[in-house]
Backbone atoms as SQL, in Angstrom:
CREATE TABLE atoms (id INTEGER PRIMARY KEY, chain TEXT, resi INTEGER, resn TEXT, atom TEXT, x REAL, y REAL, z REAL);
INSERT INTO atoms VALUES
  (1, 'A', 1, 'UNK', 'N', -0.031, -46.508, 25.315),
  (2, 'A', 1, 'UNK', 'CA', -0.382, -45.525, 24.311),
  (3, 'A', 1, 'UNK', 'C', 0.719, -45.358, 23.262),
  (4, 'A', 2, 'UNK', 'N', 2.104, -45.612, 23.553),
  (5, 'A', 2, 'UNK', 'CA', 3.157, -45.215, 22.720),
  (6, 'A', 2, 'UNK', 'C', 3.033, -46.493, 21.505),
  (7, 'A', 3, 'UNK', 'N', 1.998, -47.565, 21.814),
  (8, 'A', 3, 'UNK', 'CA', 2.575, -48.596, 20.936),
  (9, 'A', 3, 'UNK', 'C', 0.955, -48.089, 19.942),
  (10, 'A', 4, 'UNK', 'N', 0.091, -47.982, 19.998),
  (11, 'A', 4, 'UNK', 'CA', -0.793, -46.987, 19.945),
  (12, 'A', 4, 'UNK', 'C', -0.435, -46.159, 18.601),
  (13, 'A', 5, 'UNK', 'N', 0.147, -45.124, 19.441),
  (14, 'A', 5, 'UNK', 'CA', 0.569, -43.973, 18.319),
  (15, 'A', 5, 'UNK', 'C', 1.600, -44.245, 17.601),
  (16, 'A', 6, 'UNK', 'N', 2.471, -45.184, 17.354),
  (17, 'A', 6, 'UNK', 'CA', 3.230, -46.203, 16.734),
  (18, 'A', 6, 'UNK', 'C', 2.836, -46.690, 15.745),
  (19, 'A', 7, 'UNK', 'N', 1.772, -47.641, 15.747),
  (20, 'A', 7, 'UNK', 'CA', 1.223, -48.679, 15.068),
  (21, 'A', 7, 'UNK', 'C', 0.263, -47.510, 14.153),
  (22, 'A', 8, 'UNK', 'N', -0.153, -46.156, 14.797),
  (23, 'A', 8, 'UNK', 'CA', -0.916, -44.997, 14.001),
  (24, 'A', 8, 'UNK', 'C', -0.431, -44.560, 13.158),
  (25, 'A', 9, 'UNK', 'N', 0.652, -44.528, 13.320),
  (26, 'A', 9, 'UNK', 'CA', 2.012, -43.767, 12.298),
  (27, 'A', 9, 'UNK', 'C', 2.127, -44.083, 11.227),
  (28, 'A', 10, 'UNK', 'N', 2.263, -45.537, 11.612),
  (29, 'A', 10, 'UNK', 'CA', 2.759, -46.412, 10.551),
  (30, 'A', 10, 'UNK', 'C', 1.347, -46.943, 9.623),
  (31, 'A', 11, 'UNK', 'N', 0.086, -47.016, 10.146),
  (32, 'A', 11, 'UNK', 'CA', -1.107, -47.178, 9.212),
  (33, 'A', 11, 'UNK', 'C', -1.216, -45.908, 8.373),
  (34, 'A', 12, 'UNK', 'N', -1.248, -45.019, 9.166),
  (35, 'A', 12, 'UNK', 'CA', -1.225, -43.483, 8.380),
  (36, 'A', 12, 'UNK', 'C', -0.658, -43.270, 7.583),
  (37, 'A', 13, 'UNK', 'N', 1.137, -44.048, 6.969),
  (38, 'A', 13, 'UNK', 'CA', 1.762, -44.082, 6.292),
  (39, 'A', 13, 'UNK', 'C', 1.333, -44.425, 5.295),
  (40, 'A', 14, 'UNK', 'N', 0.803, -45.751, 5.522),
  (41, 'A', 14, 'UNK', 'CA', 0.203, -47.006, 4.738),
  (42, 'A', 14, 'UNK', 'C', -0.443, -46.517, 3.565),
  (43, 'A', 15, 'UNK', 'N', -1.341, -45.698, 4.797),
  (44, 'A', 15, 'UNK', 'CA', -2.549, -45.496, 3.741),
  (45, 'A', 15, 'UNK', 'C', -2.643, -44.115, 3.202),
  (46, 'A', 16, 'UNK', 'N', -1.803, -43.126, 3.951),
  (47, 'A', 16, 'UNK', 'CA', -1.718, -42.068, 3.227),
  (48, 'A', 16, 'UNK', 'C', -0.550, -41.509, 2.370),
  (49, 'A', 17, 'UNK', 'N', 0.208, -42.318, 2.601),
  (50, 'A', 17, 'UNK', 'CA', 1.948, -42.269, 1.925),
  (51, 'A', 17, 'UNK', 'C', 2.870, -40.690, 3.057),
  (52, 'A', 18, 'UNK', 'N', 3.715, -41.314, 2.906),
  (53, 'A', 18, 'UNK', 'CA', 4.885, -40.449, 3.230),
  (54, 'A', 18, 'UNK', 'C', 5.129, -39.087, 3.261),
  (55, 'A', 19, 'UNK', 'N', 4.533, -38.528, 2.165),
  (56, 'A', 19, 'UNK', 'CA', 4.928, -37.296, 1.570),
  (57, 'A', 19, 'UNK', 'C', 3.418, -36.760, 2.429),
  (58, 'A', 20, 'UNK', 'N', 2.259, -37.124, 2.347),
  (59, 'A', 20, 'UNK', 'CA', 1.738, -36.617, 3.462),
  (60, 'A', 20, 'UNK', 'C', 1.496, -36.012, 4.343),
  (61, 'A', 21, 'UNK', 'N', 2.246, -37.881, 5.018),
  (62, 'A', 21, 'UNK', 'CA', 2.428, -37.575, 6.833),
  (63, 'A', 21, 'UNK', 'C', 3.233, -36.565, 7.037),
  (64, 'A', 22, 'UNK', 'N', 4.765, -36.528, 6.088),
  (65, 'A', 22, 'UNK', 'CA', 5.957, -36.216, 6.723),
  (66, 'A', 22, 'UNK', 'C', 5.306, -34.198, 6.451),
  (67, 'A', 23, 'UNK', 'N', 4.234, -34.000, 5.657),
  (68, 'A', 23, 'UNK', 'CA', 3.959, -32.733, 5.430),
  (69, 'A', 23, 'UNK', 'C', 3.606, -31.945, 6.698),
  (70, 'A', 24, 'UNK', 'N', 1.856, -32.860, 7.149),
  (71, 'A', 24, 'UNK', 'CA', 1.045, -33.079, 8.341),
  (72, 'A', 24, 'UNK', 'C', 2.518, -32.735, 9.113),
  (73, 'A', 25, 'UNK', 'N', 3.215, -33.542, 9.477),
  (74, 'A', 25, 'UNK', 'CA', 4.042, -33.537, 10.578),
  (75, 'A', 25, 'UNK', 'C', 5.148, -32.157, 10.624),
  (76, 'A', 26, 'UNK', 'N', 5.096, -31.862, 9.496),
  (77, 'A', 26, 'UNK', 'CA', 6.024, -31.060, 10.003),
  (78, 'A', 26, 'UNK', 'C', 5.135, -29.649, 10.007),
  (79, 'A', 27, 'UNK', 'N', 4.186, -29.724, 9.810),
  (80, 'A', 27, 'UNK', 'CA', 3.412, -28.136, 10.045),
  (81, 'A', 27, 'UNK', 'C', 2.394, -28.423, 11.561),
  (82, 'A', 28, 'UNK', 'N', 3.059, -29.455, 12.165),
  (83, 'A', 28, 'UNK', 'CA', 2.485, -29.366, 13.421),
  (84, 'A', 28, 'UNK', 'C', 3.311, -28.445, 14.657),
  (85, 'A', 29, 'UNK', 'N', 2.338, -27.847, 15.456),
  (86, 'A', 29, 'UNK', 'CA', 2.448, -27.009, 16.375),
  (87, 'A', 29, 'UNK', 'C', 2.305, -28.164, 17.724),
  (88, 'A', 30, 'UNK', 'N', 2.639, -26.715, 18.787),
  (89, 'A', 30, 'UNK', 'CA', 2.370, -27.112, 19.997),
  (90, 'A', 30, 'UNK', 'C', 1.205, -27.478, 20.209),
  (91, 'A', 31, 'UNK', 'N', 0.880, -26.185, 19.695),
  (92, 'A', 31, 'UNK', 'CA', -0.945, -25.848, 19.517),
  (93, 'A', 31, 'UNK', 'C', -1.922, -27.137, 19.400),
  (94, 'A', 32, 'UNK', 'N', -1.504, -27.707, 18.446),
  (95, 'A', 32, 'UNK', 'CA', -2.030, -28.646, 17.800),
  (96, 'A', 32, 'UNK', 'C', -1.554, -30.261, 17.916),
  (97, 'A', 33, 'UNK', 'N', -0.627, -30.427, 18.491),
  (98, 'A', 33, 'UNK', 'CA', 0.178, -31.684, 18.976),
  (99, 'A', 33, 'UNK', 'C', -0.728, -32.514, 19.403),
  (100, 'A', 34, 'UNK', 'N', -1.296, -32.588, 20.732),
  (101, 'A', 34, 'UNK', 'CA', -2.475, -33.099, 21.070),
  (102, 'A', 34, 'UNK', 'C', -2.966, -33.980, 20.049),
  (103, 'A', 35, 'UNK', 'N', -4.080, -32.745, 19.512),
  (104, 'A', 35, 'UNK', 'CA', -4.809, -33.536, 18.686),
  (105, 'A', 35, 'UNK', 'C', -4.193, -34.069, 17.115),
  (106, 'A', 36, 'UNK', 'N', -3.298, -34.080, 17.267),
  (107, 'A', 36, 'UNK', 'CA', -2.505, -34.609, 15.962),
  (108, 'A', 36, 'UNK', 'C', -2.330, -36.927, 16.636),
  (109, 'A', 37, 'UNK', 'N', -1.896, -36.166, 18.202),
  (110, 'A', 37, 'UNK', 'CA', -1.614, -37.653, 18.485),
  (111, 'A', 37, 'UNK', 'C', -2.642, -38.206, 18.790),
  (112, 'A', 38, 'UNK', 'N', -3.857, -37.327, 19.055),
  (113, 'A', 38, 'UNK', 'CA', -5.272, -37.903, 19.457),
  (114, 'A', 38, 'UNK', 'C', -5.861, -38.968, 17.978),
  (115, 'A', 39, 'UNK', 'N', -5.588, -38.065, 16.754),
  (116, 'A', 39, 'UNK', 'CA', -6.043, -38.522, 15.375),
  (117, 'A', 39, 'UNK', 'C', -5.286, -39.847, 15.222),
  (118, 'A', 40, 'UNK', 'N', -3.868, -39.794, 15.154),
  (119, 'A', 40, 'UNK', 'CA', -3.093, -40.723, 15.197),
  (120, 'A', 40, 'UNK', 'C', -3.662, -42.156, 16.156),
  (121, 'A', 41, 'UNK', 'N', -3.644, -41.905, 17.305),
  (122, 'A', 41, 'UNK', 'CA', -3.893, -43.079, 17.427),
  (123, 'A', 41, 'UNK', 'C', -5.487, -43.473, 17.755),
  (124, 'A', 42, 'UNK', 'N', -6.289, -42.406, 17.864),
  (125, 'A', 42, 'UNK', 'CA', -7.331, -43.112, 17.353),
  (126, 'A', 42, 'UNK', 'C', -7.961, -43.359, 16.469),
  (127, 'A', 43, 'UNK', 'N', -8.033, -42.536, 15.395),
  (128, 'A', 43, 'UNK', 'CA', -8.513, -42.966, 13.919),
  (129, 'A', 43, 'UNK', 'C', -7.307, -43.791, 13.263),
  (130, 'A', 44, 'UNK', 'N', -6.356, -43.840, 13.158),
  (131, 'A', 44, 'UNK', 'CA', -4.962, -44.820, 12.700),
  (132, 'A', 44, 'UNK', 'C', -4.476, -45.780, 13.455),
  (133, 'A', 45, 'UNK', 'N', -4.421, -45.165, 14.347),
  (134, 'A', 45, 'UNK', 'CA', -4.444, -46.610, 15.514),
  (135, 'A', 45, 'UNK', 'C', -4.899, -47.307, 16.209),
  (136, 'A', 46, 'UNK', 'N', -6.087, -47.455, 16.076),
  (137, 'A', 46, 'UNK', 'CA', -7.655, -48.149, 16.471),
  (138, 'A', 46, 'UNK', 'C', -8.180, -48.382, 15.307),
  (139, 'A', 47, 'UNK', 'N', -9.031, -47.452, 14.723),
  (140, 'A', 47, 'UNK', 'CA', -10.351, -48.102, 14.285),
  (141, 'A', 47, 'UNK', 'C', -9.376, -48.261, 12.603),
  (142, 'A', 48, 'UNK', 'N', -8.320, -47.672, 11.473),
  (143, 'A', 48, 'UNK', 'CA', -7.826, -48.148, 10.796),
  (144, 'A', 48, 'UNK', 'C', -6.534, -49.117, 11.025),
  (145, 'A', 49, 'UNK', 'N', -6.365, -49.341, 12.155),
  (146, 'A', 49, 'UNK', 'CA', -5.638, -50.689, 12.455),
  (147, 'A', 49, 'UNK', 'C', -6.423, -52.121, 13.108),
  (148, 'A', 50, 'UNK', 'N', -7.531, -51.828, 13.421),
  (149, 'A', 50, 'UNK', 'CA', -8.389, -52.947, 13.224),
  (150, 'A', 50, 'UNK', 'C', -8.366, -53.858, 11.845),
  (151, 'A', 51, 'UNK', 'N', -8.433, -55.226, 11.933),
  (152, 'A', 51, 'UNK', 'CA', -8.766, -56.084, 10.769),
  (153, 'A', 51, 'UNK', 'C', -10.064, -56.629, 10.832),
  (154, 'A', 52, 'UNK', 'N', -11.358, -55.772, 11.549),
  (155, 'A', 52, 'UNK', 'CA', -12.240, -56.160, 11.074),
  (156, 'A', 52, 'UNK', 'C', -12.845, -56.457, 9.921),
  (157, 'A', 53, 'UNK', 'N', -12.238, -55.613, 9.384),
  (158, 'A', 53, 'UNK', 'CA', -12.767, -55.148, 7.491),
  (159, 'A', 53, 'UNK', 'C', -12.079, -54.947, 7.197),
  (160, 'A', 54, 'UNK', 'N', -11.746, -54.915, 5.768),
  (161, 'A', 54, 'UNK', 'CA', -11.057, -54.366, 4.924),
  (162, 'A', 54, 'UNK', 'C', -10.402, -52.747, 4.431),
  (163, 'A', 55, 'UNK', 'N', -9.409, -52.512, 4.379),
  (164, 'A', 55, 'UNK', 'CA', -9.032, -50.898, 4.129),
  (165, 'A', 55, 'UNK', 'C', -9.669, -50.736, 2.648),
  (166, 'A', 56, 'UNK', 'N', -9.980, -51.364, 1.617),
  (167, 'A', 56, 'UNK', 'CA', -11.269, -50.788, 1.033),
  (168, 'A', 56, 'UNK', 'C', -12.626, -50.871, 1.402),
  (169, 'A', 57, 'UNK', 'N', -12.870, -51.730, 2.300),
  (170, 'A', 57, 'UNK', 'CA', -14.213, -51.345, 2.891),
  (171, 'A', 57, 'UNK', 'C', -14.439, -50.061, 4.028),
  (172, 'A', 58, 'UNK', 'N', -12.991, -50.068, 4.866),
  (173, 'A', 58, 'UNK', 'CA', -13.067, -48.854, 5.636),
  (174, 'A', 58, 'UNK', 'C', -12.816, -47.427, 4.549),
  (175, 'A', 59, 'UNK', 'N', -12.369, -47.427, 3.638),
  (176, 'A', 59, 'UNK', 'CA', -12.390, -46.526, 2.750),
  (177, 'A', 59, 'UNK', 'C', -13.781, -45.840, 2.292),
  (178, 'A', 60, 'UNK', 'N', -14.488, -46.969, 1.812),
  (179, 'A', 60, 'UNK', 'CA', -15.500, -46.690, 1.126),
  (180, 'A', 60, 'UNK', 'C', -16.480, -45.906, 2.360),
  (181, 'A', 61, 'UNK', 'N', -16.700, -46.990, 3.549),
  (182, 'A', 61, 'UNK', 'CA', -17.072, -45.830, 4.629),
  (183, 'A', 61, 'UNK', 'C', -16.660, -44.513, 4.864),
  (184, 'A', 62, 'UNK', 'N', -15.453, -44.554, 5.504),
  (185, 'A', 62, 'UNK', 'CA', -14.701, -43.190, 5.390),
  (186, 'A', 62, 'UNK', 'C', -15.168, -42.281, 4.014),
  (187, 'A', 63, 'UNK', 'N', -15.582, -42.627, 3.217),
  (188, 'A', 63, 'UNK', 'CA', -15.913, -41.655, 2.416),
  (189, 'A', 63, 'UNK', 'C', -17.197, -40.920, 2.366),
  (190, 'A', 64, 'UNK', 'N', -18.012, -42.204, 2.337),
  (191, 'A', 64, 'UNK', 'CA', -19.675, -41.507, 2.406),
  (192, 'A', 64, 'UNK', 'C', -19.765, -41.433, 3.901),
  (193, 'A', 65, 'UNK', 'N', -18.785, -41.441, 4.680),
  (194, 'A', 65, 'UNK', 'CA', -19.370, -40.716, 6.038),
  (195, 'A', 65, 'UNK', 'C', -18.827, -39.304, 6.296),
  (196, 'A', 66, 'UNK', 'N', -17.620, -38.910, 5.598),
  (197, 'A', 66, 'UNK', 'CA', -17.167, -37.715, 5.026),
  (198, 'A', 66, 'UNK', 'C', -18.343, -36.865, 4.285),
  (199, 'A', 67, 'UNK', 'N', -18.850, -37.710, 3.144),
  (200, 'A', 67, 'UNK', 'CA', -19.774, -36.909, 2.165),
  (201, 'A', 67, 'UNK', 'C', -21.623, -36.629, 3.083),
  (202, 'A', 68, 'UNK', 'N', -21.668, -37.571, 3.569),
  (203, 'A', 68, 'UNK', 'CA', -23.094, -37.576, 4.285),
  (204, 'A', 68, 'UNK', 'C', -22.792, -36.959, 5.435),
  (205, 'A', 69, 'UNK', 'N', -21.876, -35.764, 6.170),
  (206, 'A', 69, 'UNK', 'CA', -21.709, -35.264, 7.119),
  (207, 'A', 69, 'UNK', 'C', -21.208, -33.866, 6.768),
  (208, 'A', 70, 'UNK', 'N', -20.779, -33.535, 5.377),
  (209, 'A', 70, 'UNK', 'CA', -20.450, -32.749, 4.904),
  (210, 'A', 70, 'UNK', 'C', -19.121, -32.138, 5.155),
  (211, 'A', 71, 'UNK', 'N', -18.207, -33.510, 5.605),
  (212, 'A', 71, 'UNK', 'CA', -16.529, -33.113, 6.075),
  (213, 'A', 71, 'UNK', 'C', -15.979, -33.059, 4.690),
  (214, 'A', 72, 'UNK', 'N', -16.556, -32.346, 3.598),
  (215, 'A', 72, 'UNK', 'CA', -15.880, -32.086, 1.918),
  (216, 'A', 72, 'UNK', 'C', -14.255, -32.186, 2.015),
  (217, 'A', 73, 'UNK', 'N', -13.574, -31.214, 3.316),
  (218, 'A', 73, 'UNK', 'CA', -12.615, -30.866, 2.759),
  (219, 'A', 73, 'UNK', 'C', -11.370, -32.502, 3.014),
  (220, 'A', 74, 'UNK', 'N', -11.957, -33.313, 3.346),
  (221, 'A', 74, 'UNK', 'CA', -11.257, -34.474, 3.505),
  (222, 'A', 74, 'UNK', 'C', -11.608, -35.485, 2.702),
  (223, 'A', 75, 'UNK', 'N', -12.344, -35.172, 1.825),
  (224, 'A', 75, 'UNK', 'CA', -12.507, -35.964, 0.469),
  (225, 'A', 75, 'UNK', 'C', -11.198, -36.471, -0.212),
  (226, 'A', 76, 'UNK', 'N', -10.546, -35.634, -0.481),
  (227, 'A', 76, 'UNK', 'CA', -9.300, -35.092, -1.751),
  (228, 'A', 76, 'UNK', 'C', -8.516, -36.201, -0.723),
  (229, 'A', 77, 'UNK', 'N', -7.961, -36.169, 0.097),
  (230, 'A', 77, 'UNK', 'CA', -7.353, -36.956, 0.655),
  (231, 'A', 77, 'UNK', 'C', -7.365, -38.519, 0.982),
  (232, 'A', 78, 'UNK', 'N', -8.910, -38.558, 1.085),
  (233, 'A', 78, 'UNK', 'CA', -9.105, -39.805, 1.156),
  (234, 'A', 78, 'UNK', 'C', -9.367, -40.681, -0.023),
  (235, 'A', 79, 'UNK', 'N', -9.579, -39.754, -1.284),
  (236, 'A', 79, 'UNK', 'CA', -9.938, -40.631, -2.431),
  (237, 'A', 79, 'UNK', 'C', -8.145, -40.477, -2.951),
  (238, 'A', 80, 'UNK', 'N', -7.716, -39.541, -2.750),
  (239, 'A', 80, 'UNK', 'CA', -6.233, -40.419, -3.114),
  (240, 'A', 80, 'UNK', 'C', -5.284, -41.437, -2.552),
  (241, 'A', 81, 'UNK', 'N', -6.158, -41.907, -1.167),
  (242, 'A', 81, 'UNK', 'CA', -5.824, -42.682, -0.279),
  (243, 'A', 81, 'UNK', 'C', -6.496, -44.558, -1.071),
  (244, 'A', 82, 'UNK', 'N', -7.196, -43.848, -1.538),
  (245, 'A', 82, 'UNK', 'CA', -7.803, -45.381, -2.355),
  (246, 'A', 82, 'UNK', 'C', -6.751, -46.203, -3.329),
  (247, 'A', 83, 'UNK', 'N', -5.587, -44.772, -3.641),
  (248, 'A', 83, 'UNK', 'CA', -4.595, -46.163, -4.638),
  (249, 'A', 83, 'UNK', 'C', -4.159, -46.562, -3.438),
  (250, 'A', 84, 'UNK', 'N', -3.894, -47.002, -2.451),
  (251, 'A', 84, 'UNK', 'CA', -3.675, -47.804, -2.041),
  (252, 'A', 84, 'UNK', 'C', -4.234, -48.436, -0.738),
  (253, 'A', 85, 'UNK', 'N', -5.684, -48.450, -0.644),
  (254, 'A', 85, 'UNK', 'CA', -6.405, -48.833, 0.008),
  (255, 'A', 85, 'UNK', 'C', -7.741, -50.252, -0.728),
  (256, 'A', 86, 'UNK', 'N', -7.059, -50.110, -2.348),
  (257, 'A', 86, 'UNK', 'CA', -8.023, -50.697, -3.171),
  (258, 'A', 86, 'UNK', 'C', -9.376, -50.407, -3.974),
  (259, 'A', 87, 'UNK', 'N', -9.987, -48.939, -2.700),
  (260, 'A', 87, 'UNK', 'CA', -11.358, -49.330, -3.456),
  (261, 'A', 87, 'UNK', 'C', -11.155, -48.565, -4.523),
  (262, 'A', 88, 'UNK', 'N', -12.224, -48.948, -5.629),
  (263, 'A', 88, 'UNK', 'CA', -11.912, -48.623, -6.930),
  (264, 'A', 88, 'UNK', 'C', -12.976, -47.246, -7.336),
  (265, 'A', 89, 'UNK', 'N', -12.537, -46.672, -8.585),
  (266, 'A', 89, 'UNK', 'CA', -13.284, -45.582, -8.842),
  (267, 'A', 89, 'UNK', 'C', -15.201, -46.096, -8.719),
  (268, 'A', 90, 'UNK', 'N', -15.782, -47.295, -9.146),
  (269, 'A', 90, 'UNK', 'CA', -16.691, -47.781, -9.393),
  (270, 'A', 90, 'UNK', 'C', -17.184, -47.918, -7.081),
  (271, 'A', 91, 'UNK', 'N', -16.349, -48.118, -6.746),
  (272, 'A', 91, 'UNK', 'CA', -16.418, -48.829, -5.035),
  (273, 'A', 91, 'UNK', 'C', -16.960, -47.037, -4.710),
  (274, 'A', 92, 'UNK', 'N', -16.378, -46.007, -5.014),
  (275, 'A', 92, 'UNK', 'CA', -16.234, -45.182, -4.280),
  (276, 'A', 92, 'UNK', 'C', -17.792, -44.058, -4.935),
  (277, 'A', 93, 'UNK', 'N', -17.994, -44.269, -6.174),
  (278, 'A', 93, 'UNK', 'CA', -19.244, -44.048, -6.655),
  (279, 'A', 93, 'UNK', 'C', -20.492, -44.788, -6.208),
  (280, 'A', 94, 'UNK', 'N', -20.218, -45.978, -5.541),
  (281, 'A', 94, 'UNK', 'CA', -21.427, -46.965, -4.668),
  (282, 'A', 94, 'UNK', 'C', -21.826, -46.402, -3.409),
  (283, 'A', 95, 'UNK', 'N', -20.666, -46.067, -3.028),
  (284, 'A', 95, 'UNK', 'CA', -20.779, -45.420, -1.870),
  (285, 'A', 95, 'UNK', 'C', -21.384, -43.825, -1.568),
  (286, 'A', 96, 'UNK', 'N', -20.788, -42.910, -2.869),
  (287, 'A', 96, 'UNK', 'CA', -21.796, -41.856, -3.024),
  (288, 'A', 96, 'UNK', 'C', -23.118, -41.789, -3.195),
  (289, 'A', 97, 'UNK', 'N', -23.527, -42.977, -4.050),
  (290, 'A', 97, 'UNK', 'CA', -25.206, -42.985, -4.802),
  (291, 'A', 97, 'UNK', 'C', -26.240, -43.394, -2.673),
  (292, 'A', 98, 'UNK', 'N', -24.729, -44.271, -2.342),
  (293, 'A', 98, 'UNK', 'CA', -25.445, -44.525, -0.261),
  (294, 'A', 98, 'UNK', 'C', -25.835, -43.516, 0.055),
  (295, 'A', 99, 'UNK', 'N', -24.809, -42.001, 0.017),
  (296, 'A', 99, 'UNK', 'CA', -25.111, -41.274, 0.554),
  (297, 'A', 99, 'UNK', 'C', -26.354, -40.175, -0.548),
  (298, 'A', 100, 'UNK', 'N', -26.397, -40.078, -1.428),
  (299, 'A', 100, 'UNK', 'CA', -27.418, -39.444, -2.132),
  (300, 'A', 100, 'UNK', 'C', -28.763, -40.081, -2.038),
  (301, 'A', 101, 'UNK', 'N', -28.765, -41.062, -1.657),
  (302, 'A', 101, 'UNK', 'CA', -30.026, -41.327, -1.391),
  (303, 'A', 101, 'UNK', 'C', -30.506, -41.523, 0.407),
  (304, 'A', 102, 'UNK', 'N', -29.331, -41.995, 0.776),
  (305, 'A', 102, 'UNK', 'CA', -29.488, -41.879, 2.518),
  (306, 'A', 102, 'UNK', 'C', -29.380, -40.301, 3.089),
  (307, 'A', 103, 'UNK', 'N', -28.426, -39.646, 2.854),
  (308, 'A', 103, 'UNK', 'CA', -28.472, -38.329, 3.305),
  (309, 'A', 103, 'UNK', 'C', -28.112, -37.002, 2.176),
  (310, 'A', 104, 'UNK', 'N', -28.451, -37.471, 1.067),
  (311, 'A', 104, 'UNK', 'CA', -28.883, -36.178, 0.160),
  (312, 'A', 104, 'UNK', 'C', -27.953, -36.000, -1.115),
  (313, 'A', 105, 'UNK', 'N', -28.654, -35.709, -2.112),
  (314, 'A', 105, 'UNK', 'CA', -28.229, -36.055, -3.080),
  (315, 'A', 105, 'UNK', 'C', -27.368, -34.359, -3.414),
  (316, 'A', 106, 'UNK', 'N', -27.235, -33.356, -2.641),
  (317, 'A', 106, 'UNK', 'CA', -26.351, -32.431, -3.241),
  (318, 'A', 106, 'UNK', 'C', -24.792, -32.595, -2.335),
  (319, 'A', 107, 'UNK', 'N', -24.833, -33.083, -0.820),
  (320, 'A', 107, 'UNK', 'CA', -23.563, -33.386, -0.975),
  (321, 'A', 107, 'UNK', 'C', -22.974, -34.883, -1.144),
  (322, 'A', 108, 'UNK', 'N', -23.962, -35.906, -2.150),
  (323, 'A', 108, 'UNK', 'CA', -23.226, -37.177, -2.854),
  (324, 'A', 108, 'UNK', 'C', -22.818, -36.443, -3.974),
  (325, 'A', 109, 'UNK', 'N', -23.610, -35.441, -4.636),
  (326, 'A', 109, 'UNK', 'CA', -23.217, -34.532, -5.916),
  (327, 'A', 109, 'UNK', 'C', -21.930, -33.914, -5.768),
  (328, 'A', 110, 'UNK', 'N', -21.815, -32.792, -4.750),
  (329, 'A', 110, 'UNK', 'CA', -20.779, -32.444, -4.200),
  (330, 'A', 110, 'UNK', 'C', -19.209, -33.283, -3.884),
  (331, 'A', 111, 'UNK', 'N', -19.667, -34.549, -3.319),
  (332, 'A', 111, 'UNK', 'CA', -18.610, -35.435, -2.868),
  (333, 'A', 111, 'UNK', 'C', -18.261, -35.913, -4.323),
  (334, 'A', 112, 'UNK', 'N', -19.174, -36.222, -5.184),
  (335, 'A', 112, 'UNK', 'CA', -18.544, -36.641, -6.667),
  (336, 'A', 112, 'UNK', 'C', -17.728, -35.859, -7.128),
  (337, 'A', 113, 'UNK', 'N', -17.935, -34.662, -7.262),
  (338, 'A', 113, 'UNK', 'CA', -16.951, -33.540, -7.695),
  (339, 'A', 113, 'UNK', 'C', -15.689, -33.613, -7.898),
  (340, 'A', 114, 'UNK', 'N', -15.281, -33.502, -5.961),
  (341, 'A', 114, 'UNK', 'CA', -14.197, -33.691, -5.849),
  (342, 'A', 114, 'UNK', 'C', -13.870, -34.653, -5.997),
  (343, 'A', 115, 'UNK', 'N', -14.225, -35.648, -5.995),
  (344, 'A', 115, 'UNK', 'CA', -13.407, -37.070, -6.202),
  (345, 'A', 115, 'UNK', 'C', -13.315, -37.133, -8.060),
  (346, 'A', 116, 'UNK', 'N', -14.064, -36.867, -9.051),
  (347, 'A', 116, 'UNK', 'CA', -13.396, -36.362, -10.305),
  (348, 'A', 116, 'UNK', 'C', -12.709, -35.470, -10.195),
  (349, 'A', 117, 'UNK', 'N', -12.659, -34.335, -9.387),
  (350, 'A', 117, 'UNK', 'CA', -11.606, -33.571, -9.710),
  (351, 'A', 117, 'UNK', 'C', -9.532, -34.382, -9.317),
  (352, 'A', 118, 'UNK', 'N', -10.188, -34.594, -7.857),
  (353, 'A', 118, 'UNK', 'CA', -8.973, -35.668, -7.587),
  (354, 'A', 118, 'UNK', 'C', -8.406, -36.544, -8.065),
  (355, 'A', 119, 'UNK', 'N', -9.141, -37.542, -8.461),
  (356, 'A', 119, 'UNK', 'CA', -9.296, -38.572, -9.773),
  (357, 'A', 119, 'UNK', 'C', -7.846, -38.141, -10.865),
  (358, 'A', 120, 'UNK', 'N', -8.399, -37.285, -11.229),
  (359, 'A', 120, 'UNK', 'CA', -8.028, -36.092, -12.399),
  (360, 'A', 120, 'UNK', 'C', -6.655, -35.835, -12.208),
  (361, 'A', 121, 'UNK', 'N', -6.214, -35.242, -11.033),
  (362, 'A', 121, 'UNK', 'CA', -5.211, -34.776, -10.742),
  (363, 'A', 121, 'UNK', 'C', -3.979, -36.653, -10.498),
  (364, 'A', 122, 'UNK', 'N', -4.988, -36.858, -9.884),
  (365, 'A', 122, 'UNK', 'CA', -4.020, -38.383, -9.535),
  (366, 'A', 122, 'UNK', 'C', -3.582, -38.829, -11.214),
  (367, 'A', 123, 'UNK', 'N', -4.517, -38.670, -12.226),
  (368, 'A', 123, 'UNK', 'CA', -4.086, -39.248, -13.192),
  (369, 'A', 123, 'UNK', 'C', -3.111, -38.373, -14.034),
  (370, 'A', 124, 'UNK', 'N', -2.825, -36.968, -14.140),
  (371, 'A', 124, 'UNK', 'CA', -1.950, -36.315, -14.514),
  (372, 'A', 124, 'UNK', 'C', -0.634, -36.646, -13.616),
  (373, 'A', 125, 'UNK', 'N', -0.563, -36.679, -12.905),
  (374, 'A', 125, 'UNK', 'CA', 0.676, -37.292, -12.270),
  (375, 'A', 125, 'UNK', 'C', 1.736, -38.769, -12.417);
């Protein structure tokens, strides 16, 4: 498991940058430890350290399965996770129109939002 939550760390880095993790990490509790290392190594250290696919194809999933489940508040994160995951503003709008027509067109509407609003902010910076 330690090589696991290792190899989680370090994808999590990857793909979410530094300033992040090192945030995440330091507003972790006891409380919450657990499932911090649970996330770690299984969403970062499994299924985004797999090379089945691509980290813009797992992106683009990760997103419309965010938006078609209505996990909104992990949008913002993951579409700023796209500079460096690849998929592009056009990849991540393909993937909304999936979910507006597979599971509903107010939260692909919704999920657009924030990702212009994010968008937005990434580009003032």
């Amino acid at each position: 498991m330690a090589d696991r939550y290792q190899r989680g760390m370090e994808v999590r880095r990857s793909v979410l940058g530094d300033a992040h993790v090192d945030r995440a990490e330091a507003s972790k509790t006891p409380f919450d430890e657990p499932f911090q290392a649970l996330i770690t190594e299984g969403a970062w250290g499994m299924v985004w350290a797999s090379d089945g696919i691509s980290d813009r194809e797992r992106s683009m999933l990760t997103l419309a399965l965010l938006a078609a489940l209505g996990n909104f508040e992990e949008i913002p994160m993951h579409i700023r996770a796209t500079a460096t995951t690849g998929a592009s503003k056009q990849d991540v709008l393909e993937a909304f129109q999936h979910v507006a027509v597979y599971a509903g067109v107010p939260r692909a509407n919704h999920a657009l939002k924030l990702a212009k609003q994010t968008y937005d902010e990434m580009e003032q910076n």
